[in-house]
Backbone and ligand atoms as CSV (ligand in chain L), in Angstrom:
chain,resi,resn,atom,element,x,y,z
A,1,UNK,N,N,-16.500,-50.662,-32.344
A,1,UNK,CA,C,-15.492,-49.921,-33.097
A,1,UNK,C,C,-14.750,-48.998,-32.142
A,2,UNK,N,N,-13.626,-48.778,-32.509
A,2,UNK,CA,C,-12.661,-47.555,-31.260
A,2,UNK,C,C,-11.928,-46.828,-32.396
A,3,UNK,N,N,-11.296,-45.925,-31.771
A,3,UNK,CA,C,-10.137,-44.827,-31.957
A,3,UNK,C,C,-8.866,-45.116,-30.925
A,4,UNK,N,N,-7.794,-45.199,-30.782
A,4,UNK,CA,C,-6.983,-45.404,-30.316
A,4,UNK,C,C,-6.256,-43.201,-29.863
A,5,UNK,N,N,-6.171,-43.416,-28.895
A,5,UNK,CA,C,-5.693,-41.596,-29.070
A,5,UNK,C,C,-4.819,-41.663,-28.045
A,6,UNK,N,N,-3.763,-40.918,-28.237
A,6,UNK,CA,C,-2.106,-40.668,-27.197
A,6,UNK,C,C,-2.674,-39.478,-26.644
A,7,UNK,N,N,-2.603,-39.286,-25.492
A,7,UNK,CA,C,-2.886,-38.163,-24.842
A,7,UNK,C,C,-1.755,-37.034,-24.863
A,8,UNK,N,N,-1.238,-35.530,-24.896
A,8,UNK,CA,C,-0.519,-34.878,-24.970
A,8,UNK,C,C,0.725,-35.300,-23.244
A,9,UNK,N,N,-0.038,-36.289,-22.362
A,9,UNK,CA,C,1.023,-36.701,-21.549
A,9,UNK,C,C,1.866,-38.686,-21.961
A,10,UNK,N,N,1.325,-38.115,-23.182
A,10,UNK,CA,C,1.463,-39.900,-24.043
A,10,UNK,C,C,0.720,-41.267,-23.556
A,11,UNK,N,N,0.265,-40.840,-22.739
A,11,UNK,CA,C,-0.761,-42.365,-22.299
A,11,UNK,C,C,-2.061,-42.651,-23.854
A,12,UNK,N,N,-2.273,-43.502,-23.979
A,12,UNK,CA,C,-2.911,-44.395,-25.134
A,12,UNK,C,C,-4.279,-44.506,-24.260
A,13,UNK,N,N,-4.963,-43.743,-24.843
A,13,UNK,CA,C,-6.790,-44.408,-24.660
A,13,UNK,C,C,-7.585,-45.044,-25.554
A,14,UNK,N,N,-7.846,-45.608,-25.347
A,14,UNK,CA,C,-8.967,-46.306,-26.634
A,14,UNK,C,C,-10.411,-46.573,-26.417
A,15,UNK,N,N,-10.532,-45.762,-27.242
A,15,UNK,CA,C,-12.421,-45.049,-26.743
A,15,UNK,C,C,-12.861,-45.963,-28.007
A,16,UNK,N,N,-14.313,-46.205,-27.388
A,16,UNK,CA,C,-15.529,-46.349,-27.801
A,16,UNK,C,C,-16.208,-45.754,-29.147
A,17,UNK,N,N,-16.241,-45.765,-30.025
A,17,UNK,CA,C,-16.151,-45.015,-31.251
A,17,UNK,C,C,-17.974,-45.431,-32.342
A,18,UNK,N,N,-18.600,-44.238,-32.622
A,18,UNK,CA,C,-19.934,-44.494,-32.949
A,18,UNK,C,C,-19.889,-43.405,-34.339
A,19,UNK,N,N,-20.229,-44.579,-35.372
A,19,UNK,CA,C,-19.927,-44.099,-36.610
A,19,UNK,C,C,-21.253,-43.163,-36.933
A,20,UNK,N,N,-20.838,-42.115,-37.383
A,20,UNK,CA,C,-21.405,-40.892,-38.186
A,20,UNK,C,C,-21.148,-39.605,-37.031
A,21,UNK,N,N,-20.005,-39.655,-36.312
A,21,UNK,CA,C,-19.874,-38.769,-35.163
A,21,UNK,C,C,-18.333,-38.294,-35.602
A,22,UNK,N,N,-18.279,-36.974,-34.989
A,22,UNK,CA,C,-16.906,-36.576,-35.634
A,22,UNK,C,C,-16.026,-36.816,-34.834
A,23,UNK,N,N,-14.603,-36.973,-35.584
A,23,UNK,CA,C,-13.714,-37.699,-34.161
A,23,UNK,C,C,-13.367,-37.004,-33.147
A,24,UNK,N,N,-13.719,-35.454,-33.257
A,24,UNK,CA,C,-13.568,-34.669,-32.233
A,24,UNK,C,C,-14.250,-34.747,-31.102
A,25,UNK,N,N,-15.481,-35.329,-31.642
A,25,UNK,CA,C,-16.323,-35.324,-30.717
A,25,UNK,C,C,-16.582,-36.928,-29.993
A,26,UNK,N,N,-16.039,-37.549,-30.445
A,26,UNK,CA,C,-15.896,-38.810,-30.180
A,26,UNK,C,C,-14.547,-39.226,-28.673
A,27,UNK,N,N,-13.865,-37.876,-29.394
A,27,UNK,CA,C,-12.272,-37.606,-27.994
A,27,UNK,C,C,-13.020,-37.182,-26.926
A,28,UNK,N,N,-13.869,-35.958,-26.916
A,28,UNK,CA,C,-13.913,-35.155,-25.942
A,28,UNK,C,C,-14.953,-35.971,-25.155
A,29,UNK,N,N,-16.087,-36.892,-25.419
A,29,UNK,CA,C,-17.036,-37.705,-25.460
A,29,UNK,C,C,-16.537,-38.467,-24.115
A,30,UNK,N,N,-15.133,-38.895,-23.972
A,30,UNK,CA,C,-14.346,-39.913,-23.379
A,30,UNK,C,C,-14.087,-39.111,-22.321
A,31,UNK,N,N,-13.727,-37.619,-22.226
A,31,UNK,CA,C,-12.869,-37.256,-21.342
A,31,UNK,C,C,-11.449,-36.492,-21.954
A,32,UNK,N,N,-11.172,-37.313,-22.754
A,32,UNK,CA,C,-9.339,-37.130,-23.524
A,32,UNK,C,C,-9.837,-35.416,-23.608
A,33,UNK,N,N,-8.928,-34.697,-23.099
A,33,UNK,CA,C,-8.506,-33.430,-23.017
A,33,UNK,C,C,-8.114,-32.741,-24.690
A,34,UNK,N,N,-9.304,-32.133,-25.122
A,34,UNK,CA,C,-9.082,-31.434,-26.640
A,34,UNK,C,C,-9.760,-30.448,-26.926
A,35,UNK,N,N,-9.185,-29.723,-27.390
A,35,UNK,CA,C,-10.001,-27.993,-27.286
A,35,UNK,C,C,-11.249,-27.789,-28.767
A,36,UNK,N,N,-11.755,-27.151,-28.751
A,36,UNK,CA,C,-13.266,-27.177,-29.668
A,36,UNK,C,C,-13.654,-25.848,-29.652
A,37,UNK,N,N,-12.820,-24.907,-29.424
A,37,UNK,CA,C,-13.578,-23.990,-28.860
A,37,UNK,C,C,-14.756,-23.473,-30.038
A,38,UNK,N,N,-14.502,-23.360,-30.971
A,38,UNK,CA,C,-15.272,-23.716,-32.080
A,38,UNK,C,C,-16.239,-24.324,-32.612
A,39,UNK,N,N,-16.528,-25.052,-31.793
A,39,UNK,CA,C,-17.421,-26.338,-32.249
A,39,UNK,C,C,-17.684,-27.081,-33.125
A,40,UNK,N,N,-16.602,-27.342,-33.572
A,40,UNK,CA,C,-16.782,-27.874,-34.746
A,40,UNK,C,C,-16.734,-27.265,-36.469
A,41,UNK,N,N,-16.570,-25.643,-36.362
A,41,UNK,CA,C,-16.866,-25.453,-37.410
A,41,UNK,C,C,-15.479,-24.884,-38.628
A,42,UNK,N,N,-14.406,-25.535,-38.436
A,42,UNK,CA,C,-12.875,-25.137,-38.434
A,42,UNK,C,C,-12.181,-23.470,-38.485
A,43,UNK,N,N,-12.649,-23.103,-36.808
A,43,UNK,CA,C,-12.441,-21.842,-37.053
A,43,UNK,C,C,-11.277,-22.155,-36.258
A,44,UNK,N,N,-11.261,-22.744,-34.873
A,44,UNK,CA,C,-10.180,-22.502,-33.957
A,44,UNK,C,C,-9.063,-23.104,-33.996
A,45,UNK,N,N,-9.171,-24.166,-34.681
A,45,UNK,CA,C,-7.610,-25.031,-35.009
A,45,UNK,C,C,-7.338,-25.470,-33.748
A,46,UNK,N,N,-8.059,-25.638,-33.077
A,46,UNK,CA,C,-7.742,-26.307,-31.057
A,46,UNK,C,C,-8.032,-28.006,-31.834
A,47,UNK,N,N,-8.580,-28.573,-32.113
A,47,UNK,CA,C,-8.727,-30.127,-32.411
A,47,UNK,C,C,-7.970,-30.522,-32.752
A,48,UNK,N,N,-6.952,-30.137,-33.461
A,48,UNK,CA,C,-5.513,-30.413,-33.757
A,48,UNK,C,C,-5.584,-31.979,-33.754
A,49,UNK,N,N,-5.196,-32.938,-34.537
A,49,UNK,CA,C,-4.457,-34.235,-34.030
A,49,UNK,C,C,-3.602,-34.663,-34.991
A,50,UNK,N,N,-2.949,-35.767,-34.603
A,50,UNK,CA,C,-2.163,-36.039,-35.212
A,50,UNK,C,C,-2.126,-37.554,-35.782
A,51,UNK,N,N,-2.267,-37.677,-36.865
A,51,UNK,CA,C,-2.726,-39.535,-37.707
A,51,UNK,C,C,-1.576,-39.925,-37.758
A,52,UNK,N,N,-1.794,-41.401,-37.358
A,52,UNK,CA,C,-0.875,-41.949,-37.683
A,52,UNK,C,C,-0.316,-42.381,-39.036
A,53,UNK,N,N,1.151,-42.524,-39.497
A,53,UNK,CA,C,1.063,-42.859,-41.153
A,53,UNK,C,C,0.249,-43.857,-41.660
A,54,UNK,N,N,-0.152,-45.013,-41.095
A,54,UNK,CA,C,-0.456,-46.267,-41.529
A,54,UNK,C,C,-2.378,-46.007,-41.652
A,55,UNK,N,N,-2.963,-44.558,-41.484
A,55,UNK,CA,C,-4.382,-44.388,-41.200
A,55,UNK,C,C,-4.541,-43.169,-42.279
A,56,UNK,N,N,-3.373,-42.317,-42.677
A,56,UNK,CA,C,-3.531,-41.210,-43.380
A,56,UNK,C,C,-4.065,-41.032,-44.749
A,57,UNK,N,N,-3.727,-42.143,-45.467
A,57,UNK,CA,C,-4.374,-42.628,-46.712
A,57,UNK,C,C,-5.838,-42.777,-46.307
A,58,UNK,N,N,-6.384,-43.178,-45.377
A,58,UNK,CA,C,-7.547,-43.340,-45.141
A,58,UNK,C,C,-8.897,-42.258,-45.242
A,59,UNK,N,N,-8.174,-41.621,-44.605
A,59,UNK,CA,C,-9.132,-40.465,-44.718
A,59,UNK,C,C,-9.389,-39.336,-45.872
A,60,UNK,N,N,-10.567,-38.929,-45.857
A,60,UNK,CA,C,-10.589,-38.116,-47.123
A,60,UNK,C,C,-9.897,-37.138,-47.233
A,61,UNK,N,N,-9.508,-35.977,-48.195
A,61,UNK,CA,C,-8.793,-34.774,-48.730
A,61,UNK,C,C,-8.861,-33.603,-47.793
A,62,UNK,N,N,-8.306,-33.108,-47.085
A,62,UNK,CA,C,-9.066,-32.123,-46.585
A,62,UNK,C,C,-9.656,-30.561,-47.724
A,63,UNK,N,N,-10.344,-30.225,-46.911
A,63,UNK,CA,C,-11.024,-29.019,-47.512
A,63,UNK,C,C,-10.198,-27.929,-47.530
A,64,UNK,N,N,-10.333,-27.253,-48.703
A,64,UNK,CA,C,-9.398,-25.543,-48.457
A,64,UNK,C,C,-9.938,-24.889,-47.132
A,65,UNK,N,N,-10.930,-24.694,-46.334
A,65,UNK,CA,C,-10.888,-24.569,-45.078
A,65,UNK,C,C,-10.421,-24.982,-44.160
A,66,UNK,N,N,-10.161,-26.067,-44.166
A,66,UNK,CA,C,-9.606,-27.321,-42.854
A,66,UNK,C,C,-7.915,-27.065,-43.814
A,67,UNK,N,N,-7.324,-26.492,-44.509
A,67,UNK,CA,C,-6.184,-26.442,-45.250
A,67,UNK,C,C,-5.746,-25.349,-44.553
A,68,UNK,N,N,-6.497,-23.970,-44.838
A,68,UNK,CA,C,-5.950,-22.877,-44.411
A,68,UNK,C,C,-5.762,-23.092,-42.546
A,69,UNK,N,N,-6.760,-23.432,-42.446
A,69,UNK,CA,C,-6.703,-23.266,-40.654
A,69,UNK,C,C,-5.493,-24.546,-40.197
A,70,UNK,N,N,-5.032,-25.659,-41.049
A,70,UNK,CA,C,-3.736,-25.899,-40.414
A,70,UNK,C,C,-2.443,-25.393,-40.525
A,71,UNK,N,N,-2.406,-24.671,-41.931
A,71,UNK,CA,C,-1.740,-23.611,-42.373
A,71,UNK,C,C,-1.254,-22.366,-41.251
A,72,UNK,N,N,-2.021,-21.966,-41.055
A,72,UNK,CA,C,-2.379,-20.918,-39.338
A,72,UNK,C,C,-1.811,-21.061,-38.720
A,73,UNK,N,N,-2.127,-22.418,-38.426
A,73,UNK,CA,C,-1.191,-23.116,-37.083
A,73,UNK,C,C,0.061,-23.881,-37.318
A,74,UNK,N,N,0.529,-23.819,-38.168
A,74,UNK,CA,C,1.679,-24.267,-38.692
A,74,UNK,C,C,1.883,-25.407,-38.360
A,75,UNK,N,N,0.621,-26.521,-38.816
A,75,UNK,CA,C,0.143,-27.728,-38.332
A,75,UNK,C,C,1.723,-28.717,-39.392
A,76,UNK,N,N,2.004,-29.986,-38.774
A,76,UNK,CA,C,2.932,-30.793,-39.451
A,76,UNK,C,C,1.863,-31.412,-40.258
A,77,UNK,N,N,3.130,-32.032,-41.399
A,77,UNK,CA,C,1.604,-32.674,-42.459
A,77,UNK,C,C,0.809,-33.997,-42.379
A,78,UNK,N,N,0.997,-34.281,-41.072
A,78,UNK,CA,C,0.587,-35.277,-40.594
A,78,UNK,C,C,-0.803,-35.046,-39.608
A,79,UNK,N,N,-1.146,-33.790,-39.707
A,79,UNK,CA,C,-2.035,-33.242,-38.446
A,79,UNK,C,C,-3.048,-33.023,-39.566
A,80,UNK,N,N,-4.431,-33.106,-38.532
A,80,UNK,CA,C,-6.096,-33.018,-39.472
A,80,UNK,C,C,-6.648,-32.090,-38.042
A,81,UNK,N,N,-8.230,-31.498,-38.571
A,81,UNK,CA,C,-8.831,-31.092,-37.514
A,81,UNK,C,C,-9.460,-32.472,-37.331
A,82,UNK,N,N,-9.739,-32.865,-36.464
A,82,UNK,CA,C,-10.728,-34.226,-35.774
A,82,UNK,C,C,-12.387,-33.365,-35.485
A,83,UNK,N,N,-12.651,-31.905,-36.321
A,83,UNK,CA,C,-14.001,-31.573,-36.440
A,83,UNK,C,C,-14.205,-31.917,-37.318
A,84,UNK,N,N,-13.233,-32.564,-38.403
A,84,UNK,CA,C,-13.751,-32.280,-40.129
A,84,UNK,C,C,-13.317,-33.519,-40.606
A,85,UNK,N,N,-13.147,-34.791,-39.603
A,85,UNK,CA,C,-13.021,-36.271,-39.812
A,85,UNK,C,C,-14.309,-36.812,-39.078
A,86,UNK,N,N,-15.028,-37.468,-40.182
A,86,UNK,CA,C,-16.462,-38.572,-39.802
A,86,UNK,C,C,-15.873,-39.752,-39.357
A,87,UNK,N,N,-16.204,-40.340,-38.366
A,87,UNK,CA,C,-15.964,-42.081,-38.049
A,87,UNK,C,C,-16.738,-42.491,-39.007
A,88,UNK,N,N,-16.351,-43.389,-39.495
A,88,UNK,CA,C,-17.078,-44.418,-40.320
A,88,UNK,C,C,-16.637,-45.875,-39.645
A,89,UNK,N,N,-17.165,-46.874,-40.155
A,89,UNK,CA,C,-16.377,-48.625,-39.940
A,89,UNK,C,C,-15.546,-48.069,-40.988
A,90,UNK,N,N,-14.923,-47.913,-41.607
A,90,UNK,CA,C,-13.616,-48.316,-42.298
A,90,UNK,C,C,-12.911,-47.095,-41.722
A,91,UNK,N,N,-12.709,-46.804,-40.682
A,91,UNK,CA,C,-11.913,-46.195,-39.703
A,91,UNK,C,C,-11.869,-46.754,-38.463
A,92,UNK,N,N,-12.083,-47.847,-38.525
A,92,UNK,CA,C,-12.047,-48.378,-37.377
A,92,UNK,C,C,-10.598,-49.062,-36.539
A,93,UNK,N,N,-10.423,-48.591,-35.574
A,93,UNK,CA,C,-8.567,-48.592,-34.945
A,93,UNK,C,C,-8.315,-47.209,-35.672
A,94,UNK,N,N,-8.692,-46.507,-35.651
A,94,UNK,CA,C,-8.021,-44.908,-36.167
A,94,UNK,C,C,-6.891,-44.906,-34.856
A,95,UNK,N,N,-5.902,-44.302,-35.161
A,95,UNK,CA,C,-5.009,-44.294,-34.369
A,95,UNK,C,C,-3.845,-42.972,-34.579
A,96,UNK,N,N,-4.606,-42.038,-33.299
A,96,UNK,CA,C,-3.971,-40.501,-33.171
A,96,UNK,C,C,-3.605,-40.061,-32.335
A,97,UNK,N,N,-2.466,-39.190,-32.601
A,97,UNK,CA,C,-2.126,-38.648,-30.785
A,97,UNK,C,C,-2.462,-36.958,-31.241
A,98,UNK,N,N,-2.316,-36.667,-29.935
A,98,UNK,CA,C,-2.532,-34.784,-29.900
A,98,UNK,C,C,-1.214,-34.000,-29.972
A,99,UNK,N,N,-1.426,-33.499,-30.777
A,99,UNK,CA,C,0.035,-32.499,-30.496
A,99,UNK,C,C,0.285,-31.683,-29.452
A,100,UNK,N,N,1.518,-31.155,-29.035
A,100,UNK,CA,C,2.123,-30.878,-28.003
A,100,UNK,C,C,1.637,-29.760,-27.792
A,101,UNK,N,N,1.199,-28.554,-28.771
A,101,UNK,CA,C,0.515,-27.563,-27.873
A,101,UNK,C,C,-0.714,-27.401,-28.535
A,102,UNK,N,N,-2.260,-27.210,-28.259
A,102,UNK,CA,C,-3.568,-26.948,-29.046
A,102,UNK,C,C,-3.250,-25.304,-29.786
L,1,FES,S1,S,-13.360,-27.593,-33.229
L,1,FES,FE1,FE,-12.629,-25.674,-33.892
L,1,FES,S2,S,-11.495,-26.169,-35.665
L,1,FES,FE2,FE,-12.230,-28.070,-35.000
């Protein structure tokens, strides 16, 4: 299974992807350059990414936490934290780039 991810210099990686792992941690896992400072717990809004339309239906609702903290960041509505997205197989080819600033 993979994730497909645009790097903030636009190059396309496509990592290795192991279901029940969060996709944040699945980026940083690779190398791909993504901030966490948080660890996961949606305080810092650094995981930032950005879904593609054709994957957005896919994923579940976000949480009024993972809401407010893109809110914060005056995230587009196309952006999720990748702490608070599970890989599953029916995410498989997820396909995201990073936004331009964490
Ligand atoms: S890692 Fe901090 S909000 Fe996701």
């Amino acid at each position: 299974m993979k994730i497909v991810v645009a790097d903030r210099d636009g190059v396309s990686h496509e990592l290795d992807a192991v279901e029940g792992w969060r996709v944040m941690e699945i980026v940083r896992a690779h190398g791909v350059k993504l901030g966490a400072e948080c660890g996961g717990s949606s305080v810092c809004g650094e995981c930032r990414v950005r879904v593609a339309p054709e994957w957005q239906s896919k994923l579940h609702e976000p949480r009024n936490e993972e809401l407010d903290r893109l809110d914060e960041h005056l995230a587009g509505d196309d952006e999720r934290l990748s702490c608070q997205l599970i890989f599953s197989e029916e995410l498989n080819g997820l396909t995201l780039s990073l936004p331009d600033a964490a």
